[in-house]
C-alpha positions in Angstrom: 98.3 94.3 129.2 98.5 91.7 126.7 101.1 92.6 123.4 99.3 91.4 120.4 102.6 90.6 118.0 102.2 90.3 114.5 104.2 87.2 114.0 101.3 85.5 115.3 98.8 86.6 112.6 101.0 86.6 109.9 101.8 82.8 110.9 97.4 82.3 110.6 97.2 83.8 107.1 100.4 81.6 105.9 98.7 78.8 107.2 95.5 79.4 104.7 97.7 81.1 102.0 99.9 78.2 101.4 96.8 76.0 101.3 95.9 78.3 97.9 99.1 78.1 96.4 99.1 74.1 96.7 95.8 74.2 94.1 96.9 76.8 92.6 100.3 75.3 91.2 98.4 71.8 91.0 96.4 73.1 88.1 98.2 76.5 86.7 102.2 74.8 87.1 103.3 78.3 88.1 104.1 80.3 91.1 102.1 84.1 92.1 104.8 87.1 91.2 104.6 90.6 92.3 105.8 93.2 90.8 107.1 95.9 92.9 107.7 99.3 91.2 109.5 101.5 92.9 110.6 105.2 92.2 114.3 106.3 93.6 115.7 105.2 96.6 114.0 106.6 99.5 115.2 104.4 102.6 111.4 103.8 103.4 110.8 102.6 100.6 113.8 100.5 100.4 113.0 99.2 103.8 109.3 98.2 102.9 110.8 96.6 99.7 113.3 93.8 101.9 110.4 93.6 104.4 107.9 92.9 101.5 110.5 90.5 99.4 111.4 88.3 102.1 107.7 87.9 103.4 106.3 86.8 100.2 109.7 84.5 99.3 109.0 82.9 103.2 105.4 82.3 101.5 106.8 80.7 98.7 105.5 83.8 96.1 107.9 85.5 93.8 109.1 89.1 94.1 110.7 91.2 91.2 111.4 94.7 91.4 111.2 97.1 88.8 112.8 100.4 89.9 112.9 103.5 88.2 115.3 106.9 88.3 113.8 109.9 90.7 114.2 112.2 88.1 112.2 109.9 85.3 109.6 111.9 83.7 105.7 111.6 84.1 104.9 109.9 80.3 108.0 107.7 80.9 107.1 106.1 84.1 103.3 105.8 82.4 104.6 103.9 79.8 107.2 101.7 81.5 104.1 101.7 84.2 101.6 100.3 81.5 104.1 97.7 80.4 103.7 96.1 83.4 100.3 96.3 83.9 99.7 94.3 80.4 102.4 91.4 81.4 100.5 88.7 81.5 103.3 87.0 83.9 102.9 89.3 86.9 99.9 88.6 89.4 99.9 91.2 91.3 101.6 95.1 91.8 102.6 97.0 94.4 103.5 100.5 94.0 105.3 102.3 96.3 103.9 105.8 97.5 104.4 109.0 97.8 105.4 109.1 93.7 108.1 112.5 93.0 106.3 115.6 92.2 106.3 115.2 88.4 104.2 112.0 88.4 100.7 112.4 88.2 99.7 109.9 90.8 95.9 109.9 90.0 96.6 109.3 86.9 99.0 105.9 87.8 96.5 105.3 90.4 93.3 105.0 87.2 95.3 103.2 84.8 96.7 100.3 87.3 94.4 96.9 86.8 91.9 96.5 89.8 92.7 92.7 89.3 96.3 93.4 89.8 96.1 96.3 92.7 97.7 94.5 95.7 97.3 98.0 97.5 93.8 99.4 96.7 94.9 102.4 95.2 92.5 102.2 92.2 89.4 103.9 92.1 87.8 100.2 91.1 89.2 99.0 94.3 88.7 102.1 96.2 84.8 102.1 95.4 84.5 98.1 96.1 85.9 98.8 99.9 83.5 101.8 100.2 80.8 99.8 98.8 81.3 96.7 101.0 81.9 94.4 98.0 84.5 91.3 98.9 85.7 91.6 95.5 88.1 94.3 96.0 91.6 94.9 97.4 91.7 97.3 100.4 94.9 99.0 101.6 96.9 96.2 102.9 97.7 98.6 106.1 94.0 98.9 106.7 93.1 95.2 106.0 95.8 94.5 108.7 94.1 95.9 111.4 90.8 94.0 110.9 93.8 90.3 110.4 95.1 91.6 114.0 91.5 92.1 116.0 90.3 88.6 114.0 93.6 86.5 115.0 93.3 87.4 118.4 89.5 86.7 118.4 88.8 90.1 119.9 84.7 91.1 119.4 84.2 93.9 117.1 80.6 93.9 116.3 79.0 96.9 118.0 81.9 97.9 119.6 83.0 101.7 119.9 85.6 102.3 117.6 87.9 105.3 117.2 90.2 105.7 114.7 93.1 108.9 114.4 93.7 109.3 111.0 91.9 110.2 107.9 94.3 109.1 104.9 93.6 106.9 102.0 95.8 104.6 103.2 94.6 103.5 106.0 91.8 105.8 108.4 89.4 106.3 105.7 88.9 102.4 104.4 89.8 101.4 107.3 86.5 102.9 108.9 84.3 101.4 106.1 85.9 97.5 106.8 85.1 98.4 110.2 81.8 99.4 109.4 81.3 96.3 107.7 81.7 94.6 110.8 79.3 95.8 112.3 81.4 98.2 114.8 80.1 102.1 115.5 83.2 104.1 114.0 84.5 107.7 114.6 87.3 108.9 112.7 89.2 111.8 114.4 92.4 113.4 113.1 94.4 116.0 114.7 92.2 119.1 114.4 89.1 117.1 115.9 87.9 118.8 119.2 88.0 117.2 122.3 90.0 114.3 121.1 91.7 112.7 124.1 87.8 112.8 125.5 86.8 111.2 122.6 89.8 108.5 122.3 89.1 107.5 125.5 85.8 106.3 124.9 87.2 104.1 122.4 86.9 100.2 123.2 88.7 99.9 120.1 91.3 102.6 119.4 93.5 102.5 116.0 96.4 105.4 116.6 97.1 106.1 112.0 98.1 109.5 112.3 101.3 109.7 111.8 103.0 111.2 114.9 105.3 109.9 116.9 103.7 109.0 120.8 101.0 111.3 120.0 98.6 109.5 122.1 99.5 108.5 125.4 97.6 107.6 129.1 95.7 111.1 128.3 93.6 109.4 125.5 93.7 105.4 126.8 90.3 104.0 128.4 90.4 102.0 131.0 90.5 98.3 129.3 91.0 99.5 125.4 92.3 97.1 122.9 94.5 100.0 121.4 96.2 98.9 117.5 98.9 101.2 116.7 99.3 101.8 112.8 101.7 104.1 112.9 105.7 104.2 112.3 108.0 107.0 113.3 111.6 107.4 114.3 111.9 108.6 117.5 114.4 111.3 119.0 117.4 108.4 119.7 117.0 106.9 116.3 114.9 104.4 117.2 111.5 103.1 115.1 108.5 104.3 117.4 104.4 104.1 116.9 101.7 106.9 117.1 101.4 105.8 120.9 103.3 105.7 123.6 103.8 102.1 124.6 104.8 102.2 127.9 102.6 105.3 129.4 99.5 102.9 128.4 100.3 99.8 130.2 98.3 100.2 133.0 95.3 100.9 131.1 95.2 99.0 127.9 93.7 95.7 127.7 95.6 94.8 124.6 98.4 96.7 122.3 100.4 95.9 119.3 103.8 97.3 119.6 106.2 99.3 116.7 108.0 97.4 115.7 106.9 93.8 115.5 102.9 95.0 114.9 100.7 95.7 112.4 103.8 96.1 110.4 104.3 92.0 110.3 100.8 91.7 109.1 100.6 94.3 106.6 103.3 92.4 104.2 101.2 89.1 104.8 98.2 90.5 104.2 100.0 91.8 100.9 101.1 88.1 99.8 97.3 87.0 101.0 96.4 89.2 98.1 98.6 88.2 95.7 97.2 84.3 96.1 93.7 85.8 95.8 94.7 87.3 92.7 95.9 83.9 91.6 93.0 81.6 92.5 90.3 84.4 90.9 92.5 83.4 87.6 92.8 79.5 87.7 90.7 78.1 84.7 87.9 76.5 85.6 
């Protein structure tokens, strides 16, 4: 079984991204910055935040953060939220998710500036992806997957493709970039009947649901490319994916493991959006 790493296909999209960022500063003097806006201190989201800092600093983008109390109110976070939305010296903005109960995060989500959505959480963005319009932002998670199967040159036009998972984040677009590629998609999720049947005749299976080793052998085909989105802690501590790794090693043509997968990529993919963002703004 080959182990697709992410390191590899971050490495590709730094290759084209600093090629960007050479015109970019050529004719504008000034370097991409993303804000990242971030709610408390959850240790996910303190995690994601080093992990998305130093990616976009090793791609020669600027980072700031802009956090925020847990207990800040709903019209206090929209106006502090708005503020950065109208500052003319960020590029791009990444918010982290979930927001505490009292934010309305539909409302955060509709207000944020489609040009500035680094994670396709606005409805703008949302209904590009759905529409298969290059214009938008998709969920970086999602975009990912579509970076890993590209890099490593494996086909995805009219190939069976099965994903677990039906969020927002990443099962739903994800289906719809797959779709554009001219793959045959299923989405399952973990009341879907028959599912280990129906993962294994997946050429291309994409484990996003959120469960640690949910799918093992039981749900592999024989010669799958199998992308796990997924990251858990498992029972000794340890950071695990949706599948079980080693239990599909005799079947699986290709895997990306947790860590050190689709994770690496998902952070690049973000700084790939941020230089988009950039170059759609350079003055003609």
């Amino acid at each position: 079984m080959v182990i697709l790493k992410g390191a590899e296909v971050s490495a590709k999209i730094k290759e084209q991204a600093e090629k960007d960022l050479r015109i970019i500063k050529e004719k504008t003097g000034k370097t991409p910055k993303l804000a990242i806006v971030r709610i408390g201190e959850k240790p996910d989201d303190l995690s994601y935040e080093r992990g998305a800092k130093k990616k976009l600093e090793s791609f020669g983008l600027e980072t700031e953060v802009y956090p925020f109390p847990e207990e800040i109110s709903h019209q206090e976070f929209k106006a502090e939220f708005e503020k950065i939305n109208e500052d003319c010296n960020i590029t791009g903005i990444l918010l982290l998710k979930p927001l505490p109960k009292q934010i309305n995060e539909k409302e955060i989500d509709s207000i944020i500036d489609p040009s500035k959505d680094m994670d396709g959480i606005s409805p703008v963005n949302i209904a590009k992806i759905f529409a298969g319009e290059e214009s938008g932002y998709a969920p970086c998670t999602a975009e990912a997957v579509i970076e890993t199967l590209k890099a490593n040159q494996i086909p995805i036009s009219g190939k069976r493709t099965v994903i677990v998972g039906r969020s927002m984040i990443v099962g739903k677009p994800l289906s719809m970039l797959l779709l554009k590629e001219n793959a045959t998609v299923t989405i399952c999720h973990t009341k879907t009947v028959n599912l280990k049947e129906t993962c294994q005749e997946a050429e291309i299976l994409v484990a996003a649901a959120g469960r640690g080793k949910m799918l093992n052998q039981d749900y592999v085909g024989s010669g799958a490319v199998v992308i796990d989105v997924g990251i858990n802690v498992d029972e000794n501590g340890r950071l695990c994916g949706d599948v079980d790794f080693e239990s599909i090693e005799g079947l699986a043509s290709m895997a990306t493991p947790v860590p050190g997968g689709v994770g690496a990529v998902t952070t690049a993919v973000l700084a790939k959006h941020l230089v988009k963002a950039a170059m759609e703004h350079l003055p003609s």
